[in-house]
C-alpha positions, 0 to 999 in steps of 0.5 A: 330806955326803949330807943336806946336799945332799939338803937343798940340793937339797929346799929349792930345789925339786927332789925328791930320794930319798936312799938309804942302806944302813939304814933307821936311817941314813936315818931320821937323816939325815932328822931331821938334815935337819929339825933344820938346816932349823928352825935356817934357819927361825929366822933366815929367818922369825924374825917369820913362824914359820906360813910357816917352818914351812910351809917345813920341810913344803914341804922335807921333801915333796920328800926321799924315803929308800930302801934301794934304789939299784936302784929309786931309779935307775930314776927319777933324772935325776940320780944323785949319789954321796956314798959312803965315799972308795974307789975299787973300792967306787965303781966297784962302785956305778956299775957296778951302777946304770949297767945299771939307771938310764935312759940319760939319766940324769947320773952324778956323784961327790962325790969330793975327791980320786979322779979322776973317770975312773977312777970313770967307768970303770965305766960305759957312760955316759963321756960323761954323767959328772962331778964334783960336789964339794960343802964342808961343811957344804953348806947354808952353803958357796956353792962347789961343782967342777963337773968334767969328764972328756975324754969329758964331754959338753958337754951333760952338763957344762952341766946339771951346772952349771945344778944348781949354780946352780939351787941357789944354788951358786957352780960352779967349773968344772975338768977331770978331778979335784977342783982345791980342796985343803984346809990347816988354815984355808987353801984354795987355787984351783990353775990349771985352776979358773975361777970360773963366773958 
């Protein structure tokens, strides 16, 4: 899930550092990223292959891989988190880089199914903390929760939104937990989701 949005978020410009435990992990996730972006390139520059490929250069200069968070925090506007679905192993994580990221600096998980408080609770930074919980796989799927918490920042929230966007995302916006529940083939917007224009 992670390389998916490292991907989206390369390709529309923003420079991303992806961070991963191994360097083996890290250097598969940047070769799947570059195996999906050459199956973009043949449908979006099937008669211009120089400037598909000159896409895939321009993409991959923007993602960047390190083994460490600590480090990688220190610059990050944004940090997004992508990890296993456990709630202390996430707390672990935040807690860890709320001390060394700048107090700018936006949180956010990927969860699909913690609440976003109890995450957040970790942290310093209640007030710039949300959601951002992206489908798979990322590249093809428009729909991304953008979720709030009571003590999210308005502020916080809009810039998590304006990302959603600014990545060709459809954000549904909804407060305190991820509100898209998956069925076999079926999914469903339950109240307290609202589509954002």
């Amino acid at each position: 899930m992670g390389a998916g949005i490292a991907q989206v978020a390369a390709s529309t410009g923003h420079t991303v550092t992806l961070v991963d435990t191994s360097e083996d992990i890290l250097k598969k996730s940047r070769t799947g990223i570059e195996g999906s972006l050459k199956r973009v390139v043949k449908k979006k520059f099937a008669d211009k292959p120089e400037a598909g490929e000159e896409f895939i250069q321009k993409v991959m200069q923007n993602v960047s891989i390190s083994t460490d968070a600590g480090a990688s925090v220190q610059t990050a506007d944004l940090l997004l988190e992508a990890i296993v679905e456990n709630l202390k192993v996430k707390q672990e994580l935040f807690g860890q880089l709320d001390k060394l990221a700048p107090a700018n600096t936006i949180f956010a998980s990927n969860t699909s199914s913690l609440p976003i408080t109890d995450i957040a609770s970790s942290t310093n930074r209640l007030d710039r903390f949300g959601g951002l919980h992206f489908f798979n796989p990322v590249p093809m799927m428009k729909l991304v929760e953008v979720v709030g918490t009571s003590t999210t920042s308005q502020e916080t929230f809009d810039s998590l939104l304006n990302f959603s966007k600014a990545l060709g995302k459809t954000p549904v916006s909804v407060q305190g937990h991820t509100w898209i529940h998956r069925k076999p083939s079926v999914s469903s917007l339950h109240d307290g989701g609202s589509p954002v224009a």
